[in-house]
FILO-651441 format. One record per residue (C-alpha): x, y, z. Coordinates in Angstrom, 1 decimal, padded with zeros to 4 digits. Each point is the difference from the previous one (the first is absolute). Layout:
REM residues N
px=X, py=Y, pz=Z
...
***
This chain:
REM residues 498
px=071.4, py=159.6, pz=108.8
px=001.0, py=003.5, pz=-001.0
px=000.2, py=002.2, pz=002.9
px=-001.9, py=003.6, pz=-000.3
px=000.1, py=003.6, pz=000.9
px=-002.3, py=002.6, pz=000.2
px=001.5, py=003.8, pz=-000.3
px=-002.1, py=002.9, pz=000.8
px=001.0, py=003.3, pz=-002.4
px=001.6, py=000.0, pz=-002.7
px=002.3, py=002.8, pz=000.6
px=003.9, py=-000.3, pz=-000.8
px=000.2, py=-002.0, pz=003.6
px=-003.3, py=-002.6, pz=-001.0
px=001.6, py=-000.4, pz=-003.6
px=003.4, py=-001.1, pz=001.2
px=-001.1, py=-002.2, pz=002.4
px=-002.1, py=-001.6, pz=-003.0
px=002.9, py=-000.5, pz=-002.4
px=001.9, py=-001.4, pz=002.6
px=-002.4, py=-002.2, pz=001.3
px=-000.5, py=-001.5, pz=-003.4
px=003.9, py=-000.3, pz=-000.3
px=-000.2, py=-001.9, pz=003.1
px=-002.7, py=-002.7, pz=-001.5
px=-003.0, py=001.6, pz=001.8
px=-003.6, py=000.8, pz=-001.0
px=-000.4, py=003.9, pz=000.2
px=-002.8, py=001.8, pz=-000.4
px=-000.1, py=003.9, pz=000.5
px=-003.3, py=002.1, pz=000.6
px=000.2, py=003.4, pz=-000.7
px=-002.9, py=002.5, pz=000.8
px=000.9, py=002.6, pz=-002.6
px=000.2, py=-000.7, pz=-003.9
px=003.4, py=000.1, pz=-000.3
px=003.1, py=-001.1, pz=001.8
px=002.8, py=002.2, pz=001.7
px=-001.7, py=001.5, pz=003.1
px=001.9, py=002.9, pz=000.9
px=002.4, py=-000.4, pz=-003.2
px=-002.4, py=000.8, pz=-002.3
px=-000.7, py=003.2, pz=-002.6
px=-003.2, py=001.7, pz=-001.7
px=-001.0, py=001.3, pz=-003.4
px=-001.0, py=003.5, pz=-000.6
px=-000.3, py=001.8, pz=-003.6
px=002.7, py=-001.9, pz=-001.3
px=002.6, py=000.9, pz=003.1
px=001.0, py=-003.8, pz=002.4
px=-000.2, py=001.6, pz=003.5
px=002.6, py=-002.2, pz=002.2
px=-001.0, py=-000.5, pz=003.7
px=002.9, py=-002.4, pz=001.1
px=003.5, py=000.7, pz=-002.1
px=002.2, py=002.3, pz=001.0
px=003.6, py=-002.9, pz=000.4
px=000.1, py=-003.2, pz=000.3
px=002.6, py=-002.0, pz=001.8
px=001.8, py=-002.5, pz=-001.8
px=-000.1, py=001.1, pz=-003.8
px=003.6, py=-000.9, pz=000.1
px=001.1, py=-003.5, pz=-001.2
px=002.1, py=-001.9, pz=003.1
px=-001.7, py=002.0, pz=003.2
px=-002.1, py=-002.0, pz=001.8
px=-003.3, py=001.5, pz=-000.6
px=000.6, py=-000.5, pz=-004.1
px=-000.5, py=-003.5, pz=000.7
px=-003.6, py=-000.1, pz=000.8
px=-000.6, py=002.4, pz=-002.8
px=001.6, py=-002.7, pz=-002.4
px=-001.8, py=-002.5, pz=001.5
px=-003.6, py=001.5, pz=-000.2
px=001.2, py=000.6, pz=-003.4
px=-000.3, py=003.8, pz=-000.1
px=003.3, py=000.5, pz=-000.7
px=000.7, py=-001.3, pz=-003.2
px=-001.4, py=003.3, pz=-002.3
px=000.1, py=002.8, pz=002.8
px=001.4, py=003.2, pz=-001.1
px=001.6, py=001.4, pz=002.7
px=000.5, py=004.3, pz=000.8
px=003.2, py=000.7, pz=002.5
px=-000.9, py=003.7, pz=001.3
px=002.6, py=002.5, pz=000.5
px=-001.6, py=001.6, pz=002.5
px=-002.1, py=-001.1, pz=002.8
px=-001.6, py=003.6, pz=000.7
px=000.3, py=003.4, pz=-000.4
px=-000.7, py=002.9, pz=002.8
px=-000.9, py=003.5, pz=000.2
px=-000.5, py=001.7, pz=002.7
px=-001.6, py=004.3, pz=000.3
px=002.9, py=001.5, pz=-001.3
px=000.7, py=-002.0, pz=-003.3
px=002.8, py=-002.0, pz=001.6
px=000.0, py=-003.2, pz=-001.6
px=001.1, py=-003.5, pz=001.4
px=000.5, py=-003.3, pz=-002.1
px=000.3, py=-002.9, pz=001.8
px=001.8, py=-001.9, pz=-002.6
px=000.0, py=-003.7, pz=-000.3
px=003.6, py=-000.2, pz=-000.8
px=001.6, py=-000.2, pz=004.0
px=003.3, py=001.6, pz=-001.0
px=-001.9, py=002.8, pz=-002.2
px=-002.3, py=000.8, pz=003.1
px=003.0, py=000.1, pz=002.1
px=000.8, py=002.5, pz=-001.6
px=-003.2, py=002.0, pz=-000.4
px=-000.4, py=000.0, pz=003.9
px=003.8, py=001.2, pz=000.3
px=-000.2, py=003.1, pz=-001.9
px=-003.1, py=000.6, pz=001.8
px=000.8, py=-000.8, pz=003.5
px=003.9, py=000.1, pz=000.7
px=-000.3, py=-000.6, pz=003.7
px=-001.9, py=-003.1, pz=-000.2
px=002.9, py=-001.8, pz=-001.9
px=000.3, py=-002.6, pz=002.8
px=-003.7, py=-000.8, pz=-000.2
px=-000.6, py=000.5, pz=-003.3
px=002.9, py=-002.3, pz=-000.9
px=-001.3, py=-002.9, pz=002.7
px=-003.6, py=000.5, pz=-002.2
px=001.6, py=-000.7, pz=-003.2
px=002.3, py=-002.8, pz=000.9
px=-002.6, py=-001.9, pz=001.5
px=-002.1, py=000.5, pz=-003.5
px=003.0, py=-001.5, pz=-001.2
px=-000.2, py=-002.8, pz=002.2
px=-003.6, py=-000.7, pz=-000.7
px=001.2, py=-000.1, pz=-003.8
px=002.0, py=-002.9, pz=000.7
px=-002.9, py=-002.5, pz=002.3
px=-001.1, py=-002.9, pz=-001.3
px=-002.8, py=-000.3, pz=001.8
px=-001.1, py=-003.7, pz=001.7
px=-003.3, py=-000.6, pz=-001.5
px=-000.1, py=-004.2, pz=-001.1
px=-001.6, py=-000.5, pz=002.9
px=-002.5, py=000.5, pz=003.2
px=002.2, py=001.0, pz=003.4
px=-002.6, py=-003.0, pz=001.3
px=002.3, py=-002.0, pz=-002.2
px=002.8, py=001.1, pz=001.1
px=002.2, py=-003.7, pz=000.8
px=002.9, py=000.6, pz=002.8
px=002.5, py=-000.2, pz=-002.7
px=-002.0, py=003.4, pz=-001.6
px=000.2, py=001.7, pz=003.1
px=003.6, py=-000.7, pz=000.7
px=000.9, py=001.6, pz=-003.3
px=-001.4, py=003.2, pz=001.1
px=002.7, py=000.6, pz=002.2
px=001.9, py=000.6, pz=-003.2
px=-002.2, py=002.2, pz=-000.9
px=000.9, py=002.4, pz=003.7
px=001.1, py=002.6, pz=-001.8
px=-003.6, py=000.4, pz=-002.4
px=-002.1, py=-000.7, pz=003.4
px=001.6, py=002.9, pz=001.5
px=-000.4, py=002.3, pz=-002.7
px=-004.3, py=-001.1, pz=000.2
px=000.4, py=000.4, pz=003.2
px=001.6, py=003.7, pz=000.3
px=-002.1, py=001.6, pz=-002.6
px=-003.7, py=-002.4, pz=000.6
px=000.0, py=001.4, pz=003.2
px=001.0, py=003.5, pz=-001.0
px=-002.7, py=002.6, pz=-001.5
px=000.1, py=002.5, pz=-002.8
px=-001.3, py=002.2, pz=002.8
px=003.6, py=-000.9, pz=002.3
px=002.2, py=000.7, pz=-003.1
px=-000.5, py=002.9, pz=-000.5
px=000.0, py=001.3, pz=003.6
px=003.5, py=-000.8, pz=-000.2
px=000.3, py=002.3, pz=-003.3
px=000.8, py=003.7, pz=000.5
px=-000.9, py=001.2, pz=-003.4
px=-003.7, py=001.4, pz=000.2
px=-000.6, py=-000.7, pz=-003.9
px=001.2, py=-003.3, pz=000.3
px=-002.0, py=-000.7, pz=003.2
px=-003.0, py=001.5, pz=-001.9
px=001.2, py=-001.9, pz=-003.5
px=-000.1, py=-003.8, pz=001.5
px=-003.3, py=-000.7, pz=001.3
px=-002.2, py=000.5, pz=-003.2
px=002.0, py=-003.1, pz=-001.3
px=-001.8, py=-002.3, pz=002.3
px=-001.6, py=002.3, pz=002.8
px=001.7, py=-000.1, pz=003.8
px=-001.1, py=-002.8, pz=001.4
px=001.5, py=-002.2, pz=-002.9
px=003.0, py=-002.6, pz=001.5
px=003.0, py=001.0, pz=-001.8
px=000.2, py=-003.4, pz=-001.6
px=-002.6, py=000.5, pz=-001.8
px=001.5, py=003.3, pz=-001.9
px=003.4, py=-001.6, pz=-000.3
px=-001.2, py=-003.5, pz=-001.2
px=-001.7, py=001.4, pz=-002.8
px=002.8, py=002.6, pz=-001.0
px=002.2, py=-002.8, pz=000.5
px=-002.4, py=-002.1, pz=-002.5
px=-000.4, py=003.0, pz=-002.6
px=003.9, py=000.8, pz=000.5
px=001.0, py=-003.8, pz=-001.2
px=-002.6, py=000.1, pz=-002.4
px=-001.5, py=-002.5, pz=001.7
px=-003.6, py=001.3, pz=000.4
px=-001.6, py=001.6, pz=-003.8
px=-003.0, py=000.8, pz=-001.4
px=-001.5, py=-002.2, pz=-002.2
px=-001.6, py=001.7, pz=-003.2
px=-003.4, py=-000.8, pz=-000.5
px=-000.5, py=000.2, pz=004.1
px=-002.0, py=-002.4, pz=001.9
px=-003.0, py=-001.2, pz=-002.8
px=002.7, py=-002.1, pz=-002.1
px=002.1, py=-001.2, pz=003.5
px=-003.5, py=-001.4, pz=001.3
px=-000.8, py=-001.4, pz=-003.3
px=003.2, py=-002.0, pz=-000.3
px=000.1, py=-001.5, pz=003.4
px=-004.3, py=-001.1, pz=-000.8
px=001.5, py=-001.4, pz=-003.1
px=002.3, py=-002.1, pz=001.5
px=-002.5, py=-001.3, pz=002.5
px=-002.5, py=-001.4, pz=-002.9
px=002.7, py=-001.2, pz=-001.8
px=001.4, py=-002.1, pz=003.4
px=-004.0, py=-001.2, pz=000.0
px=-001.2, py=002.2, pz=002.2
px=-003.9, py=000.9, pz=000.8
px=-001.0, py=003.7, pz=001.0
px=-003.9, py=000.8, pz=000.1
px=-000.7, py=004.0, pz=000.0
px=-002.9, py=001.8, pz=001.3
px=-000.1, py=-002.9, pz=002.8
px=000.0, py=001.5, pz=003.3
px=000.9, py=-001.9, pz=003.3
px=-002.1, py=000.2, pz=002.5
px=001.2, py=-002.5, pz=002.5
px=002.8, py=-002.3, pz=000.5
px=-001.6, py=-003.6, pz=000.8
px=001.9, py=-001.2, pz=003.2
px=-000.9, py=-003.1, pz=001.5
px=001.5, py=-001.5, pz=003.0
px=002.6, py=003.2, pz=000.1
px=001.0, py=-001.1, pz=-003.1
px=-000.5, py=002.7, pz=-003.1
px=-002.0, py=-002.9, pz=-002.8
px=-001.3, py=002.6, pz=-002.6
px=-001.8, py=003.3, pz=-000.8
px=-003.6, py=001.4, pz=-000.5
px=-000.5, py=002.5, pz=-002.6
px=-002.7, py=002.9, pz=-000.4
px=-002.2, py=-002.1, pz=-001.8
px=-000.1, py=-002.9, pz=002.4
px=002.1, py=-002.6, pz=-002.0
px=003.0, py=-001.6, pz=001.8
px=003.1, py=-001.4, pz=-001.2
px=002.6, py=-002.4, pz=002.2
px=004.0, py=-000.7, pz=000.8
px=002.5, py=-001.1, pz=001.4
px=001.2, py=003.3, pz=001.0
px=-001.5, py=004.0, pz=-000.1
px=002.3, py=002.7, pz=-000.8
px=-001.1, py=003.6, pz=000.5
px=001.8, py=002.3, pz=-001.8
px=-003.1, py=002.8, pz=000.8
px=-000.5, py=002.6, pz=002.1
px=001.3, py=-001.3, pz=003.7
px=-003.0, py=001.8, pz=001.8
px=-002.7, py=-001.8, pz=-002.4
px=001.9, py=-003.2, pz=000.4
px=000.5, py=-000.2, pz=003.8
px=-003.1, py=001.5, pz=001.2
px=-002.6, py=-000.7, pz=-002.8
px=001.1, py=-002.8, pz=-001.6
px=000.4, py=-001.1, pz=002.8
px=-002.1, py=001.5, pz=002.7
px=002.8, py=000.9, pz=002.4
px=000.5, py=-003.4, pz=001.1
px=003.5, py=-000.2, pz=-000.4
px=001.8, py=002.4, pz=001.5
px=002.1, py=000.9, pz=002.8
px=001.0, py=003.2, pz=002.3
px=002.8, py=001.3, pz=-002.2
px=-002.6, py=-000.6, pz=-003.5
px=-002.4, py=001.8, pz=001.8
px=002.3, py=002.9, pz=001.2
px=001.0, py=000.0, pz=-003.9
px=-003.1, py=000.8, pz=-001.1
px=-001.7, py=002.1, pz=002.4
px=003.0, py=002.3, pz=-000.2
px=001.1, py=-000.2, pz=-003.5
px=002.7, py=001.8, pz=-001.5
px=-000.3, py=000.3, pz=-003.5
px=000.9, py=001.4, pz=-002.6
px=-001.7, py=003.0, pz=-001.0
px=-002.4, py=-000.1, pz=-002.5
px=000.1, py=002.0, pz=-003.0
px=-001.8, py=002.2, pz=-002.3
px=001.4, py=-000.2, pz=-003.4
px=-000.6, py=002.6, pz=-002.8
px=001.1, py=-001.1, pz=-003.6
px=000.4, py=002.7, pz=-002.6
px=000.4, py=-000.3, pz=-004.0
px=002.1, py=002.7, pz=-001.1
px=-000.3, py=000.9, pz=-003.9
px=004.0, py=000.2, pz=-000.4
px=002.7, py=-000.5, pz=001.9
px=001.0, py=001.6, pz=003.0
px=003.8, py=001.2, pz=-001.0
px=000.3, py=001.5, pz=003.5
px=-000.8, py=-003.0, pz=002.1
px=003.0, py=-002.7, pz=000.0
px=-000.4, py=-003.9, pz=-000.3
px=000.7, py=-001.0, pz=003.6
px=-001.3, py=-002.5, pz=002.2
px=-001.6, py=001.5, pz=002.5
px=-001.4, py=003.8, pz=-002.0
px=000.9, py=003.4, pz=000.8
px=-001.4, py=001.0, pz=003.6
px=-000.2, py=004.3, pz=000.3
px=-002.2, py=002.2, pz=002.6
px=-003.3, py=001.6, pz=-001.2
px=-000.8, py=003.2, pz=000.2
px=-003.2, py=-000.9, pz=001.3
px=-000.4, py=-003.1, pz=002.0
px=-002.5, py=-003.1, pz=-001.2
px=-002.6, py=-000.7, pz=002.3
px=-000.4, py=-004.2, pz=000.0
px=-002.4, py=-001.2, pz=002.6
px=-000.1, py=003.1, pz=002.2
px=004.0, py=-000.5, pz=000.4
px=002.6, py=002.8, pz=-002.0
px=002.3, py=-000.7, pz=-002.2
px=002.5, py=002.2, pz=-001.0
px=002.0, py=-001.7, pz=-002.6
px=-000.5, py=-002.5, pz=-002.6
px=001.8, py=-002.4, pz=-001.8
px=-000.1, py=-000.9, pz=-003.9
px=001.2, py=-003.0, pz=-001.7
px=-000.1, py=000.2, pz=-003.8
px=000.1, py=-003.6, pz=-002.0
px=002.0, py=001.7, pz=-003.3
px=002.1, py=-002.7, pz=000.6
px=-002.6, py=-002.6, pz=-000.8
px=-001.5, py=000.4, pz=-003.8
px=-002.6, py=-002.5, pz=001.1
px=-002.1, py=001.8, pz=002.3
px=-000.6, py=002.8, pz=-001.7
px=-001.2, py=000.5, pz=-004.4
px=002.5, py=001.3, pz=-001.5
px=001.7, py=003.4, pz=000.4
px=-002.3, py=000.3, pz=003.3
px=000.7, py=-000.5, pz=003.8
px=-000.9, py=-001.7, pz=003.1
px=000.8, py=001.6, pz=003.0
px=-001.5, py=-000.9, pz=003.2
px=-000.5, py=002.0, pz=003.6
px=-000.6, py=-002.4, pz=003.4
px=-000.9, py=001.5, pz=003.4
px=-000.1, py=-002.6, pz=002.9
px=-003.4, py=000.9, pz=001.4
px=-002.8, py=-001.3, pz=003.0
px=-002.5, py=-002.7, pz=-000.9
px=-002.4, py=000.6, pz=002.3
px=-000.7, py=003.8, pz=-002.0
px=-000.5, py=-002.0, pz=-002.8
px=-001.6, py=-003.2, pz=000.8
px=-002.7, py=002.6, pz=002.1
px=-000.3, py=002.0, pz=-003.4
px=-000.7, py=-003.0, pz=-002.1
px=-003.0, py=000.0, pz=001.6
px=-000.9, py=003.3, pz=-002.1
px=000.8, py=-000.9, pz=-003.5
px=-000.4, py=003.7, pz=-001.4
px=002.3, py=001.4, pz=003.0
px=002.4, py=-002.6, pz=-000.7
px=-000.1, py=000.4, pz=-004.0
px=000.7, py=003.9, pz=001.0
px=002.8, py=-000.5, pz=002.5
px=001.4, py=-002.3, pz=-002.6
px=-000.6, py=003.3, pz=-002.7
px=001.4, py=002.5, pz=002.6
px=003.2, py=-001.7, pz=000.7
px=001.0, py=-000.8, pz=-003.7
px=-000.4, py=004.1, pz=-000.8
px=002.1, py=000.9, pz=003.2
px=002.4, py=-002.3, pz=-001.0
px=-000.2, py=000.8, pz=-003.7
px=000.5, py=004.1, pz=001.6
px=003.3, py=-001.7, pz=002.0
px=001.5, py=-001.3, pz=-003.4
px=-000.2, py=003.7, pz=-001.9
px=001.6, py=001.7, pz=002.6
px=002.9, py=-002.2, pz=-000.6
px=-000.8, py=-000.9, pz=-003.9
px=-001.0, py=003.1, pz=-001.9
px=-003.1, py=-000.9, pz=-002.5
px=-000.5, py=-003.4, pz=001.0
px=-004.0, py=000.8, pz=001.1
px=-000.9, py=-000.3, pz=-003.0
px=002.0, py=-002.5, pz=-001.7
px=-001.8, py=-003.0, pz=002.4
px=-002.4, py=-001.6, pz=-001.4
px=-000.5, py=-003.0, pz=001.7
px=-000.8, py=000.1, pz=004.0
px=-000.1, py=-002.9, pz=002.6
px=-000.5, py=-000.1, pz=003.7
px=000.5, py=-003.9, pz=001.8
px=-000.9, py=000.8, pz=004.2
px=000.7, py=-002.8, pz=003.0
px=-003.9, py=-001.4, pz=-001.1
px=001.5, py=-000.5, pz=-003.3
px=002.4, py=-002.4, pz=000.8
px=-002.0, py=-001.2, pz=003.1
px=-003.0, py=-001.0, pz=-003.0
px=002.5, py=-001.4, pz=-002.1
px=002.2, py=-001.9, pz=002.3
px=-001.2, py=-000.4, pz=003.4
px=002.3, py=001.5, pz=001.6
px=-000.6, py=001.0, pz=003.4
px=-000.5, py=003.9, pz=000.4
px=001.3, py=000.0, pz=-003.6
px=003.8, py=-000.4, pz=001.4
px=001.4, py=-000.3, pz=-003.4
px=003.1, py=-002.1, pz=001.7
px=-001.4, py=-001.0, pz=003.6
px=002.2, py=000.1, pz=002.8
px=002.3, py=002.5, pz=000.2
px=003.5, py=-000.8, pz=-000.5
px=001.8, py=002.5, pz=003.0
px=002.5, py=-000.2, pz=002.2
px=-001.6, py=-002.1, pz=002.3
px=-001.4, py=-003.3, pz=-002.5
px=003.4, py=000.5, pz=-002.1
px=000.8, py=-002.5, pz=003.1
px=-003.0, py=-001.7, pz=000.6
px=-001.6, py=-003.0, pz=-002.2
px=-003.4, py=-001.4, pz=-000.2
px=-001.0, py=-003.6, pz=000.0
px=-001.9, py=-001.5, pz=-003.1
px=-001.9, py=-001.8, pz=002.1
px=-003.0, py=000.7, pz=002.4
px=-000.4, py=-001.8, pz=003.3
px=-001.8, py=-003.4, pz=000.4
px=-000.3, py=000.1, pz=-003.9
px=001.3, py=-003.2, pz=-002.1
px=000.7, py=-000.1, pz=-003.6
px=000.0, py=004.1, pz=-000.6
px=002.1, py=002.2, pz=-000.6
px=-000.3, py=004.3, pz=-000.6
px=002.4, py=001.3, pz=-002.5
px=000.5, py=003.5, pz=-001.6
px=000.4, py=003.5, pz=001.1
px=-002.3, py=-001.2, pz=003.6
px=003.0, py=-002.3, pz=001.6
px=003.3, py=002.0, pz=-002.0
px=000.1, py=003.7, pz=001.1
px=000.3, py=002.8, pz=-002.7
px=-001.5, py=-002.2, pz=-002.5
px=001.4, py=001.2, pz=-003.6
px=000.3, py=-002.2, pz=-003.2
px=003.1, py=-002.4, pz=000.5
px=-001.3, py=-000.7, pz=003.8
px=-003.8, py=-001.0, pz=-001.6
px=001.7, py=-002.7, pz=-001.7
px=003.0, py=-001.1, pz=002.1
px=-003.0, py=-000.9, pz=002.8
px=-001.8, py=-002.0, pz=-002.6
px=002.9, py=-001.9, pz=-000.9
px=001.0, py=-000.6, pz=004.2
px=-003.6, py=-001.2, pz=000.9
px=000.0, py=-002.5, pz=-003.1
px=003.5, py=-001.2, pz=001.7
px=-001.7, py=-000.2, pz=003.5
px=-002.9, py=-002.1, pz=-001.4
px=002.8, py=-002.3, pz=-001.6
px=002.0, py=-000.5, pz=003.2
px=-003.4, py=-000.7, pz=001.6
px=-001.1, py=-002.7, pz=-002.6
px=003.6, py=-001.4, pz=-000.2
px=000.9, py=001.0, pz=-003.1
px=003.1, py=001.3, pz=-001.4
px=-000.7, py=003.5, pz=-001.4
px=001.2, py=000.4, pz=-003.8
px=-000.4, py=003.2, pz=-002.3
px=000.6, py=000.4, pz=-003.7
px=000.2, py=002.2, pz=-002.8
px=-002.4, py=000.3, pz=-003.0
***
């Protein structure tokens, strides 16, 4: 008799785990509350412009690194056109002085050495260790829980890569550059990833962007998510939108099925959750199955930030603002006020570079503030006051962009404003974290089991169990929880290409 799974979200995480399953000769169904799959990869329409609220690199678009398998596999590989950057971001601070942090190692080397002499030694030690990264094949065919004897005795090989995640996973942005005696470089650094960043972090992805091992994909996350969906159904895969679970059926502290919203319920041999961890754990599942460090976890969270996240259509294109990765960040004359907090710069990230987001001859630029949910999840509660919040911060940032962009007012002509309730009503996601836990110095070195306590035949997966969540992670954990379910049912795990 076939065995069955049942997958809750179909998010990049719930999709992979789906395709895999079926490769593995399992029943998969996946139940999805929204319309449409992706999750938090996903984008939105507006007056002809594709606002993308995921892509920004993607690890593995190069054939042979270890991520590019997966992508193969889930078959969204096979037609991706794929955009290298040049630079990663640009800087400006009061004075006009401009810093680009290329994504070229050698060319940033020597940006940073022309401005900042007397950090050679440092700066060097940066840049050869983005070099380094370049070169890492990361291990990612299987679950540490898989890990045989003869797996771990390899890693002693690897002594010289464990030291290297050691030195800078333990180090943060914020201890970098107290070691740095220039004050613009000091200043410069921490509005790539903010100070309490790990330095891996910033180094692994310069080191991915440097071997051009981390693009953009044209088209941004709609036609990514549409592939990998594609490939599901065409494995044989089931997914049922608009179906809400309610409850995870456990009997006998064994997970046997769900409960939807409108009372039906649906059994298997095993229940993945690839949804919100906080829904899954304590409503799903009424708390039942938890223990001391869950419950520390949860009551105090760190998460990422959530964001509010303006999208502009520009009639034209913005000559002065760059292709890069990350946008042009530059202080305001007058600060933004965001949920009663100041900000005094801004970053804009213009999507020239992409000719499908945008008619032709126009532009998509967007501007993201990380932001407090509890402002706006109390301000929902006041549709009008919220609708005029939204209003009020899209013509401050719209007064941001002219000081910098001469004219631009009134060449917009389309406006969008996505807060943490957008992505919370959309996704689920706990205090609208767009990427859950918070991937610093201290979980860099700390893992999460996709299990829960007293709890057979169920396993979490996604952003909730991997810190730092992002894209290649989402479906790495839905291909390591098929392979734990395989171990578990005796079966040798295969994978395949369309």
């Amino acid at each position: 008799m076939e065995r069955s799974i049942i997958i809750i979200g179909a998010g990049l995480t719930g999709l992979a785990a789906g395709c895999y399953g079926r490769m593995n000769g399992y029943k998969t169904r996946i139940f999805e509350m929204h319309t449409i799959p992706g999750g938090v990869c996903t984008a939105w329409k507006r007056k002809g412009y594709t606002i993308d609220g995921a892509v920004n690199w993607v690890l593995g678009t190069a054939p042979g690194t270890a991520f590019h398998r997966f992508w193969l596999e889930l078959g969204a590989a096979r037609n991706w056109q794929v955009y290298n950057h040049e630079r990663n971001l640009d800087i400006e601070n009061r004075e006009g002085r401009a810093f680009t942090f290329y994504t070229d190692a050698d060319r940033l080397e020597r940006e940073m050495m022309e401005i900042a002499p007397e950090d050679g030694k440092l700066i060097r030690e940066f840049t050869d260790a983005i070099r380094y990264a370049a070169g890492i094949n990361m291990s990612v065919d299987k679950p540490e829980e898989l890990y045989s004897i003869i797996d771990k005795l390899k890693m002693i090989r690897k002594l010289p890569l464990l030291r290297f995640m050691q030195k800078w996973g333990r180090k943060s942005v914020r201890d970098f550059v107290a070691g740095l005696k220039s004050p613009y470089l000091k200043e410069m650094l921490p509005l790539v990833f903010g100070f309490d960043a790990p330095m891996i972090m910033m180094i692994m992805m310069l080191g991915w962007q440097h071997g051009k091992l981390a693009g953009y994909l044209i088209g941004g996350a709609l036609p990514l998510v549409e592939s990998i969906e594609k490939r599901y159904k065409d494995l044989g895969g089931e997914v049922h939108y608009q179906a809400r679970v309610e409850k995870i059926l456990v009997e006998n502290d064994t997970a046997t099925g769900i409960r939807l919203s409108d009372g039906t319920e649906h059994r298997a041999d095993w229940i993945i959750s690839a949804a919100d961890g906080r829904t899954t754990i304590f409503d799903m599942l009424d708390g039942r199955y938890v223990d001391k460090k869950i419950i520390d976890r949860y009551e105090n969270p760190k998460l990422f930030k959530p964001l509010v996240y303006v999208s502009l259509g520009v009639d034209g294109m913005v000559e002065e603002l760059p292709a890069s990765c990350g946008g042009l960040t530059y202080p305001l004359d007058r600060p933004l006020i965001i949920a009663g907090k100041e900000q005094k710069i801004i970053n804009v990230r213009s999507y020239c570079f992409d000719p499908t987001l945008a008619p032709k001859g126009k532009t998509l630029l967007i501007v993201q503030y990380e932001t407090d949910y509890d402002y706006w999840k109390n301000l929902k509660e006041e549709p009008d006051r919220y609708t005029k919040e939204k209003e009020r911060i899209t013509a401050e940032v719209i007064a941001g962009l002219e000081q910098r962009f001469n004219g631009i007012t009134g060449r917009i002509e389309m406006t969008d404003v996505a807060t943490p309730i957008t992505w919370e009503r959309y996704t689920g996601n706990w205090r609208g974290s767009y990427e859950g836990w918070l991937f610093d110095a201290e979980s860099f070195t700390s893992s999460m089991r996709k299990t829960l306590p007293g709890l057979k035949n169920f396993y979490m997966a996604g952003q909730w169990v991997n810190p730092g969540g992002g894209i290649p992670t989402a479906v790495m954990s839905g291909n390591h929880t098929i392979q734990l379910i395989c171990r578990e049912d005796h079966r040798s795990f295969v994978s395949s290409e369309p």
